[in-house]
N, CA, C and O atoms as a GROMACS GRO file, in nm:
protein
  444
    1UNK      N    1   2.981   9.176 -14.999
    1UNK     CA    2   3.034   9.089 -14.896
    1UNK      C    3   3.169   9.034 -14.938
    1UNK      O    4   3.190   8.961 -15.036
    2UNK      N    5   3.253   9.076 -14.853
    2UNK     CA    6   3.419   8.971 -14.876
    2UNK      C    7   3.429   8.851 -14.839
    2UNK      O    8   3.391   8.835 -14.723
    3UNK      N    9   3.480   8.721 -14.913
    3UNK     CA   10   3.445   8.629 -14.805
    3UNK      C   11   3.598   8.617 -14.703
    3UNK      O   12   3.702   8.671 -14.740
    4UNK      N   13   3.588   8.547 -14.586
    4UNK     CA   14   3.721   8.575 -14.509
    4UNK      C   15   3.853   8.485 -14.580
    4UNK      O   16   3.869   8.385 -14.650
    5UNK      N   17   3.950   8.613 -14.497
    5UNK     CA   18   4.090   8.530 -14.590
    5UNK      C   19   4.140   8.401 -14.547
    5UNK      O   20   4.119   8.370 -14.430
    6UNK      N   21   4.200   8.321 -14.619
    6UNK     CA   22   4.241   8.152 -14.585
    6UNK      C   23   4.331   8.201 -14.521
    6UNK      O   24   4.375   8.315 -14.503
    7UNK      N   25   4.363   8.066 -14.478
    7UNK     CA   26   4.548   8.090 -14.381
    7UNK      C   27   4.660   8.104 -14.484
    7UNK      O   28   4.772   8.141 -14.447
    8UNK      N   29   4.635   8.077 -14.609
    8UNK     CA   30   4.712   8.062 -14.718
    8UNK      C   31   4.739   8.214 -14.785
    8UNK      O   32   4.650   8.292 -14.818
    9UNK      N   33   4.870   8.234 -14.796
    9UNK     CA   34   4.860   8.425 -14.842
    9UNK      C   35   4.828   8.412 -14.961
    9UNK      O   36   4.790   8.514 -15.019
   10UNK      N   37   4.832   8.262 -15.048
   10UNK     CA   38   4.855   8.311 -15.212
   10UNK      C   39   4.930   8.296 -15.260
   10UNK      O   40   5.035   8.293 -15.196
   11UNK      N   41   4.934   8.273 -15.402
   11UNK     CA   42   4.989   8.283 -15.470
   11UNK      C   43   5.080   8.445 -15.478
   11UNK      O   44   5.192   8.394 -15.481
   12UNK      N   45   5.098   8.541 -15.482
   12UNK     CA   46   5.137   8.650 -15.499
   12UNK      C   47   5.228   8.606 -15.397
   12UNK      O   48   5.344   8.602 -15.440
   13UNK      N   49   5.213   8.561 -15.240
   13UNK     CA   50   5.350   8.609 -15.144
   13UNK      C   51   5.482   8.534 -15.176
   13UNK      O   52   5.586   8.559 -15.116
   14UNK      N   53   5.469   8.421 -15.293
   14UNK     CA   54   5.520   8.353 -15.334
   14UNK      C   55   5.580   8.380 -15.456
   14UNK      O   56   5.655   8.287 -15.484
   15UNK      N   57   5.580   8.459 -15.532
   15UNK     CA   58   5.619   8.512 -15.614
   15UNK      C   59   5.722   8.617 -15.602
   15UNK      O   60   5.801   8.663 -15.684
   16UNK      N   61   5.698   8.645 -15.469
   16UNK     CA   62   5.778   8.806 -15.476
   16UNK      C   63   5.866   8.797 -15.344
   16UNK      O   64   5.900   8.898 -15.282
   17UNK      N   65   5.892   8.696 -15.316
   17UNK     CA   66   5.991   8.637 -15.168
   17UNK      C   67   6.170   8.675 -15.219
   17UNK      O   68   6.242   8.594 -15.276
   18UNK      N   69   6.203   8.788 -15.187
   18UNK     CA   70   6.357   8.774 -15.170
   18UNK      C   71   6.453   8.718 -15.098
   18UNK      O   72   6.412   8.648 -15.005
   19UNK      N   73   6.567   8.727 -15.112
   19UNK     CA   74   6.668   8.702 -15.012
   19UNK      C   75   6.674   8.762 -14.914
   19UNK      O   76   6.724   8.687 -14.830
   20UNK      N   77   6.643   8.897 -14.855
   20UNK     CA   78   6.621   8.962 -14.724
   20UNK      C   79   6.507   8.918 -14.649
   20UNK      O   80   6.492   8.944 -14.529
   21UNK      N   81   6.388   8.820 -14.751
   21UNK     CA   82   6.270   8.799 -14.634
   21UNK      C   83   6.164   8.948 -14.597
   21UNK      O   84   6.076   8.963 -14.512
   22UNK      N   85   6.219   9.040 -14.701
   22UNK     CA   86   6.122   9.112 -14.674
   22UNK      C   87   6.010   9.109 -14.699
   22UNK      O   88   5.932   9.185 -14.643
   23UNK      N   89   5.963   8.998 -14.812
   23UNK     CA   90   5.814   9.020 -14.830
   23UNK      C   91   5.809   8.830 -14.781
   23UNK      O   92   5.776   8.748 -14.867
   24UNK      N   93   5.830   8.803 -14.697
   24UNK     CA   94   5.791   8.695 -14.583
   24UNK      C   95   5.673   8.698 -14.543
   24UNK      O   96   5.656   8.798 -14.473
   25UNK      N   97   5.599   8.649 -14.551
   25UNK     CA   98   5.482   8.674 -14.483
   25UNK      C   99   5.501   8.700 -14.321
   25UNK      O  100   5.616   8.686 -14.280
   26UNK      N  101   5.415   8.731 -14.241
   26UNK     CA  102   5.464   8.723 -14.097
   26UNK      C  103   5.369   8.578 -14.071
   26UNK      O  104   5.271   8.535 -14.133
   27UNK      N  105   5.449   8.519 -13.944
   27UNK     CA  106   5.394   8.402 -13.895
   27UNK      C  107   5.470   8.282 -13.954
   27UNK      O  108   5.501   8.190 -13.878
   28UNK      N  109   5.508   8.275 -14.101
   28UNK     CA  110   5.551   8.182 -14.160
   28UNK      C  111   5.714   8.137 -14.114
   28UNK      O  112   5.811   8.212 -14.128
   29UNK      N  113   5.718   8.026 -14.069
   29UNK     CA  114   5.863   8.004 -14.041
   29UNK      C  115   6.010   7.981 -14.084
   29UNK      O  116   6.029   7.889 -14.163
   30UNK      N  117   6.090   8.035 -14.052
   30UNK     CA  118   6.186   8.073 -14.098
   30UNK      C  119   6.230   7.917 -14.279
   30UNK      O  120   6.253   7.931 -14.400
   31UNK      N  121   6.220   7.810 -14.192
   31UNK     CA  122   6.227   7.685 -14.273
   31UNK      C  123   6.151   7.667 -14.378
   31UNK      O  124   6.202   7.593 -14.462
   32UNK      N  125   6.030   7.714 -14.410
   32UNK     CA  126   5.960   7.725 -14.535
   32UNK      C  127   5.988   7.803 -14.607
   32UNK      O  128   5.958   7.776 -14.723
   33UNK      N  129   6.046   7.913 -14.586
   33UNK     CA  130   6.162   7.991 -14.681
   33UNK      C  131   6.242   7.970 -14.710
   33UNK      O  132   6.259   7.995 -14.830
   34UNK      N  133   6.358   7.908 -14.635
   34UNK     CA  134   6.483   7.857 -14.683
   34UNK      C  135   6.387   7.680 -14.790
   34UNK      O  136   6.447   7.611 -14.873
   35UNK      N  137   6.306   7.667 -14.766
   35UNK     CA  138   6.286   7.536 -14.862
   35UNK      C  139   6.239   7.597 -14.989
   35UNK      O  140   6.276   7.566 -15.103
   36UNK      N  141   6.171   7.668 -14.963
   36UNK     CA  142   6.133   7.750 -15.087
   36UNK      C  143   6.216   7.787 -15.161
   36UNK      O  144   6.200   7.773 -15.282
   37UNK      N  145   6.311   7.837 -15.115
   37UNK     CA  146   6.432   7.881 -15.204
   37UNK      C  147   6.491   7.731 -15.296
   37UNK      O  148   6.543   7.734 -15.408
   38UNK      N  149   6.471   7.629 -15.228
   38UNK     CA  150   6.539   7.523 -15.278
   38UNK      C  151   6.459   7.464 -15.410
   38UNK      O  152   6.508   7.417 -15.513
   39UNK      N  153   6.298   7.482 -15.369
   39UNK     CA  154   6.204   7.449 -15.509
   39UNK      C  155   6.184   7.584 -15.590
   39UNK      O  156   6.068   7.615 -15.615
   40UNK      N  157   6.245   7.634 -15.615
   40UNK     CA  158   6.207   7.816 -15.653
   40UNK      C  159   6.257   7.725 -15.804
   40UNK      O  160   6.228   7.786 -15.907
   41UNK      N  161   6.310   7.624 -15.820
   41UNK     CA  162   6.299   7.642 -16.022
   41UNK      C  163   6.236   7.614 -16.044
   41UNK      O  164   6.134   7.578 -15.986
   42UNK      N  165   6.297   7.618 -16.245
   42UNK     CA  166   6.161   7.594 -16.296
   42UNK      C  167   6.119   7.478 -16.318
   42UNK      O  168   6.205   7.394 -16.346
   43UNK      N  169   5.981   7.437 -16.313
   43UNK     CA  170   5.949   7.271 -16.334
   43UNK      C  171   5.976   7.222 -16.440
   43UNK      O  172   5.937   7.106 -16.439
   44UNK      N  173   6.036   7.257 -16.558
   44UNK     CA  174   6.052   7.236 -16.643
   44UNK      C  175   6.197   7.135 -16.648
   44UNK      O  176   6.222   7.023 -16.693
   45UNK      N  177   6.277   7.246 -16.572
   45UNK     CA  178   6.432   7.193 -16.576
   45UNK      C  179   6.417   7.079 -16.508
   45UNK      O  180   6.424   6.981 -16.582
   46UNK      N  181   6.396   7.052 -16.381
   46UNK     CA  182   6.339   6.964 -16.283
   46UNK      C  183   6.305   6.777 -16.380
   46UNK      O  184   6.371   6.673 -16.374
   47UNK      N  185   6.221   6.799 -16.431
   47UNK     CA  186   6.193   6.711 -16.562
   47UNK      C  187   6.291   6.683 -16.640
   47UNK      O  188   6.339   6.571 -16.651
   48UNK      N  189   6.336   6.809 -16.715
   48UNK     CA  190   6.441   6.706 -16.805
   48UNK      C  191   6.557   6.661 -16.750
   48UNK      O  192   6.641   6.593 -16.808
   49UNK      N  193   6.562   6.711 -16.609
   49UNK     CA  194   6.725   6.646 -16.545
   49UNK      C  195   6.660   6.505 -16.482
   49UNK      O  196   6.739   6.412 -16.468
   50UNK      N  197   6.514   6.483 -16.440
   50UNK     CA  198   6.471   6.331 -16.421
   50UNK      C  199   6.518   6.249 -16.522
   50UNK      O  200   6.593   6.153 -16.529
   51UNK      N  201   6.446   6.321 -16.602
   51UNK     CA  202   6.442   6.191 -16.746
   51UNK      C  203   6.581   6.167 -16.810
   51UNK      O  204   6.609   6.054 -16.851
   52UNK      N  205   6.654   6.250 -16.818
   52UNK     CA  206   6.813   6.284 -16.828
   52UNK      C  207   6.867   6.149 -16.754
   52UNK      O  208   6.910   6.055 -16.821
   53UNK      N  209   6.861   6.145 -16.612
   53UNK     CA  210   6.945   6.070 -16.538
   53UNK      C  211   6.876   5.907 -16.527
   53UNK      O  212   6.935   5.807 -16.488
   54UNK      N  213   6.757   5.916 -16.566
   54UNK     CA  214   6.640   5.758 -16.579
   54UNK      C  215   6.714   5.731 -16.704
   54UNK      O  216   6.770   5.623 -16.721
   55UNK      N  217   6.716   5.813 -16.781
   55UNK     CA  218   6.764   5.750 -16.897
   55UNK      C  219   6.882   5.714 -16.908
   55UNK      O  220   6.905   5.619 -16.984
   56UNK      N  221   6.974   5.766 -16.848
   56UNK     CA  222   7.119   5.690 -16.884
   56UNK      C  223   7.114   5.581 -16.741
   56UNK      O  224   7.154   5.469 -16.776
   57UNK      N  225   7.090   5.584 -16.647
   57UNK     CA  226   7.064   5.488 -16.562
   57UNK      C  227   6.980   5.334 -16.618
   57UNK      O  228   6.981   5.218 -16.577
   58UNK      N  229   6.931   5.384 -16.697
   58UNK     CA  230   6.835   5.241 -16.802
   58UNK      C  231   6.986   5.202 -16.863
   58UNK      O  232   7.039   5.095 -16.832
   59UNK      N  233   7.060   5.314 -16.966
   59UNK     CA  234   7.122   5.281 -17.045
   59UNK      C  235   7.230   5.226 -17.015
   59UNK      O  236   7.315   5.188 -17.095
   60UNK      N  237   7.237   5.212 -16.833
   60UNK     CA  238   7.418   5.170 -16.782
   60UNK      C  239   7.354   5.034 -16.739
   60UNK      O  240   7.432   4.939 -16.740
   61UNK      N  241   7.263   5.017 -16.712
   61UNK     CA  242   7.212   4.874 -16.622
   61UNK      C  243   7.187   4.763 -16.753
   61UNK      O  244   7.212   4.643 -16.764
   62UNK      N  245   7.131   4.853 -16.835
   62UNK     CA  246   7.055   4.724 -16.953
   62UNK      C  247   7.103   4.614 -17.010
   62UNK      O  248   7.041   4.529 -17.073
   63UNK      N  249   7.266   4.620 -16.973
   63UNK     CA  250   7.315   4.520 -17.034
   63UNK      C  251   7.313   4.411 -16.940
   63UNK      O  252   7.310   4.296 -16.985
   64UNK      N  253   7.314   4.431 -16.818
   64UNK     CA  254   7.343   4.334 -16.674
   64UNK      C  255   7.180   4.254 -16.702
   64UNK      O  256   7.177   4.132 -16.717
   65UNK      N  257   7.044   4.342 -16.707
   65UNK     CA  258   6.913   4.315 -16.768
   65UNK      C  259   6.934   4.227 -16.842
   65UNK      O  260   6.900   4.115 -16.801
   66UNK      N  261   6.983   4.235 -16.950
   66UNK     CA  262   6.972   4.132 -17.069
   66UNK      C  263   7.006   3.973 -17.015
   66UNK      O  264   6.930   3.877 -17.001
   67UNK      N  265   7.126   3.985 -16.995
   67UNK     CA  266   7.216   3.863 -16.921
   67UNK      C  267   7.088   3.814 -16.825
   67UNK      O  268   7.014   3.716 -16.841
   68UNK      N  269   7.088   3.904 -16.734
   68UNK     CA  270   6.994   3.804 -16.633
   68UNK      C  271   6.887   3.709 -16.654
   68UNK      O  272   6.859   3.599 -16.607
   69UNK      N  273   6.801   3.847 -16.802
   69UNK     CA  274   6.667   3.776 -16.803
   69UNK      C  275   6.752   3.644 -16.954
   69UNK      O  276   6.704   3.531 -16.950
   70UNK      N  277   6.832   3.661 -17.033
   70UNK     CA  278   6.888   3.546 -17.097
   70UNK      C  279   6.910   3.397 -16.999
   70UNK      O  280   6.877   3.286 -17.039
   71UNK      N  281   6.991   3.435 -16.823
   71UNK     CA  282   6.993   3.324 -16.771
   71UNK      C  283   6.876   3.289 -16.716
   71UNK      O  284   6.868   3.181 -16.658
   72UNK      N  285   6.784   3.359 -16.721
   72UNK     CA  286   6.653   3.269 -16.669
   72UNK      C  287   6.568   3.195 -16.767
   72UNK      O  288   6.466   3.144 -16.721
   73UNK      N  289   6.594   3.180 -16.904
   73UNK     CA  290   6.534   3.120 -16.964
   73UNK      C  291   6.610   3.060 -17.055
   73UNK      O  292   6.566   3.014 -17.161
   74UNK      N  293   6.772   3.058 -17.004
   74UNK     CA  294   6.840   2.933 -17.031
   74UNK      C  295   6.725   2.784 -16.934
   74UNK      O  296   6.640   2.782 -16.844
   75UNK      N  297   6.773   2.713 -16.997
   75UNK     CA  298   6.768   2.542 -16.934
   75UNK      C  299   6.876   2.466 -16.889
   75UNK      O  300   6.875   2.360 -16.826
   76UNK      N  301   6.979   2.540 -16.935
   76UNK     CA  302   7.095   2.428 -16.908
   76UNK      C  303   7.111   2.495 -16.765
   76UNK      O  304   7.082   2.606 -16.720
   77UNK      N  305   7.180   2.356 -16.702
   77UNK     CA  306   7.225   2.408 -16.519
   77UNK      C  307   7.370   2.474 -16.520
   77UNK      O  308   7.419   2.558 -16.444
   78UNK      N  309   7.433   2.397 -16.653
   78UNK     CA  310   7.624   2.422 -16.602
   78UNK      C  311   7.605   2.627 -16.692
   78UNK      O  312   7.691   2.705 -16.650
   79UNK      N  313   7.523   2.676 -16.778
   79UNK     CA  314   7.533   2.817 -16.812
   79UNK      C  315   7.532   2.910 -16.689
   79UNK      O  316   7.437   2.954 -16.624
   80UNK      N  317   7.665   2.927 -16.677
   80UNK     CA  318   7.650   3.085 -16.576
   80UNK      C  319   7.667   3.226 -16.678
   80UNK      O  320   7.644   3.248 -16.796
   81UNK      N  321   7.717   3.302 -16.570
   81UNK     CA  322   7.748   3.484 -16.645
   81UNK      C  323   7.804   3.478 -16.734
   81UNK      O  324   7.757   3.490 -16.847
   82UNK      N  325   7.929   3.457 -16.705
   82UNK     CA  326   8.054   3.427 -16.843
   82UNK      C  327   8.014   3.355 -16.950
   82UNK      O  328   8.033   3.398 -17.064
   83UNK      N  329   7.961   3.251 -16.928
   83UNK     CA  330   7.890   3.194 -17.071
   83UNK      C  331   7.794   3.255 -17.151
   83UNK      O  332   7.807   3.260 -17.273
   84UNK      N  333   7.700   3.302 -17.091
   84UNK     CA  334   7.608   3.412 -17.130
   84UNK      C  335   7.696   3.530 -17.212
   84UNK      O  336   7.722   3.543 -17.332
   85UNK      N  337   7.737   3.623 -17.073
   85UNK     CA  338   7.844   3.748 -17.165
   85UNK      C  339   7.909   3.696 -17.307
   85UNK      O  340   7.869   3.748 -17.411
   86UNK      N  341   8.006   3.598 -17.312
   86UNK     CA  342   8.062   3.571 -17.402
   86UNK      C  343   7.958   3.488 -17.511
   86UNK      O  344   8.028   3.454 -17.607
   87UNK      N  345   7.878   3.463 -17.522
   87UNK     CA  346   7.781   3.410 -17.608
   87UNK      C  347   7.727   3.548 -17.730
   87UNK      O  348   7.738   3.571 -17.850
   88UNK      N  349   7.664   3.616 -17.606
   88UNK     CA  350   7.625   3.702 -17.667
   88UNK      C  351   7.710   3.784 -17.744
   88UNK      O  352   7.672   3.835 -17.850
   89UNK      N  353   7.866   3.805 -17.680
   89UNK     CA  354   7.922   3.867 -17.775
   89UNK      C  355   7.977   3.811 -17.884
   89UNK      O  356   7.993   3.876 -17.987
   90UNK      N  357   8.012   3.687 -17.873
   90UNK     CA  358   8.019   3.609 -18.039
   90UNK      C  359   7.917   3.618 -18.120
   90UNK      O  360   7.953   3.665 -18.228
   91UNK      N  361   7.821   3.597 -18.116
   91UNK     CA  362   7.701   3.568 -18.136
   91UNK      C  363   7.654   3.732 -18.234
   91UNK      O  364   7.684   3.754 -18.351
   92UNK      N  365   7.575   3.823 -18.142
   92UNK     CA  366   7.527   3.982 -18.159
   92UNK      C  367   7.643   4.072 -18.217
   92UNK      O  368   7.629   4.136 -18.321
   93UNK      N  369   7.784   4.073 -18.126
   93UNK     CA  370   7.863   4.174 -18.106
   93UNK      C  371   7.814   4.257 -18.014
   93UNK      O  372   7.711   4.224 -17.956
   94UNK      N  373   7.870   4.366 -17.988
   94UNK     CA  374   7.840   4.445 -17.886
   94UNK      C  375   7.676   4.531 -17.846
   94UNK      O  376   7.616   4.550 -17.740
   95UNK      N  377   7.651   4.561 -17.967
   95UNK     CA  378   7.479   4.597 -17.982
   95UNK      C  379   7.394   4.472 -17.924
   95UNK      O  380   7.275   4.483 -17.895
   96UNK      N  381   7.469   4.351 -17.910
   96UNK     CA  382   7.359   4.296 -17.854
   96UNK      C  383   7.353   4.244 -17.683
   96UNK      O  384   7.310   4.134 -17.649
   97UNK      N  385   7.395   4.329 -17.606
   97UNK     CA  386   7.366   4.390 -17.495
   97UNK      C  387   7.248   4.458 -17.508
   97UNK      O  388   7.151   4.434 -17.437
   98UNK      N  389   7.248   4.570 -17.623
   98UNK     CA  390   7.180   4.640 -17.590
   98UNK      C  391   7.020   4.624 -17.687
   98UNK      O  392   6.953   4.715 -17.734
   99UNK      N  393   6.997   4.474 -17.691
   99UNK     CA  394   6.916   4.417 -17.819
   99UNK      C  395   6.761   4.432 -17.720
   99UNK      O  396   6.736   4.382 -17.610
  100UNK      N  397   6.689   4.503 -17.791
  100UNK     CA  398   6.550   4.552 -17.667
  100UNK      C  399   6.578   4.688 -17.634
  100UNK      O  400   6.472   4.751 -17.636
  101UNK      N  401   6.667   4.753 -17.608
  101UNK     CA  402   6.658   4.866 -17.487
  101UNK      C  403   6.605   5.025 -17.589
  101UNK      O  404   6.589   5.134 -17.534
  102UNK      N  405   6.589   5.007 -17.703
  102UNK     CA  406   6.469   5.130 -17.712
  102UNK      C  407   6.355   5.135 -17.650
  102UNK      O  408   6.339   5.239 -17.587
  103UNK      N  409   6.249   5.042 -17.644
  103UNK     CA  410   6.165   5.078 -17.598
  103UNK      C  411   6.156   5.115 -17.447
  103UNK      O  412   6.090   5.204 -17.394
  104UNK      N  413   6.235   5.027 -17.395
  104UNK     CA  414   6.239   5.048 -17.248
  104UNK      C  415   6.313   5.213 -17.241
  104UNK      O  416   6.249   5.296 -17.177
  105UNK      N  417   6.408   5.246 -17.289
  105UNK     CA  418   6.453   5.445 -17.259
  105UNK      C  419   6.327   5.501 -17.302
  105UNK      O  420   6.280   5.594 -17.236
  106UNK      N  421   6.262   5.455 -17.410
  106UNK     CA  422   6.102   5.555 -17.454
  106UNK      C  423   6.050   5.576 -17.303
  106UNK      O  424   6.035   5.678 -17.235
  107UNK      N  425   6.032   5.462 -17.283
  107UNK     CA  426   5.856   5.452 -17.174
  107UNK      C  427   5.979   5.517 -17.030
  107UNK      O  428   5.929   5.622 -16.989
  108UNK      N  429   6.087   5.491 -16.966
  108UNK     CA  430   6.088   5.544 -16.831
  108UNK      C  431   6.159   5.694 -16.918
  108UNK      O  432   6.176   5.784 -16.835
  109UNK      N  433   6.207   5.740 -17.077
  109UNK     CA  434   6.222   5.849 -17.053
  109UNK      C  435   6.102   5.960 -17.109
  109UNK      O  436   6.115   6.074 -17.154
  110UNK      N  437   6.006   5.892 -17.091
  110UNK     CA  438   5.894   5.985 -17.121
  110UNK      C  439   5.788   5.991 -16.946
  110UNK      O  440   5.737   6.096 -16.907
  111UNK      N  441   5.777   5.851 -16.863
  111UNK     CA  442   5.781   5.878 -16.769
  111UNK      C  443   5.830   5.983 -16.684
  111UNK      O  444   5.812   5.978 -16.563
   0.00000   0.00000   0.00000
């Protein structure tokens, strides 16, 4: 006994889809091919260009991070930005912008 075929061709019609559409399935519309073509890489690359761009996106923001969460647990009322920025850089030097931000690139660049 065969059991009957799904609406789904498989794995195989997907594998072997050219640019002429000759091995298209019939029925399937023109737009799921042209999208297909667009996810046709590999998942691999896909990933490291996420984590690639999370990660320097952590690494361009983190300093604005620091400052903020520093002015929220200032107390004084008259400390704004500039006092902060310039604190820290007397204070750290320039690394300390970036005082914390390993762990945070680990966890969203392993995410």
């Amino acid at each position: 006994l065969k059991a009957p075929r799904a609406w789904w061709p498989g794995p195989a019609a997907h594998s072997v889809w050219r640019a002429d559409r000759t091995a298209l399935p019939t029925g399937w519309p023109k737009a799921q091919f042209a999208m297909s073509a667009v996810l046709s890489r590999n998942s691999l690359e896909h990933a490291v260009a996420g984590s690639t761009g999370t990660v320097l996106a952590t690494l361009l923001i983190f300093p604005l991070d620091r400052i903020k969460t520093l002015l929220q647990v200032e107390s004084d009322l008259g400390v704004g930005l500039r006092d902060v920025f310039q604190r820290i850089l007397r204070e750290e030097g320039f690394g300390g912008f970036y005082r914390g931000c390993l762990p945070m690139v680990q966890t969203v660049g392993i995410s």
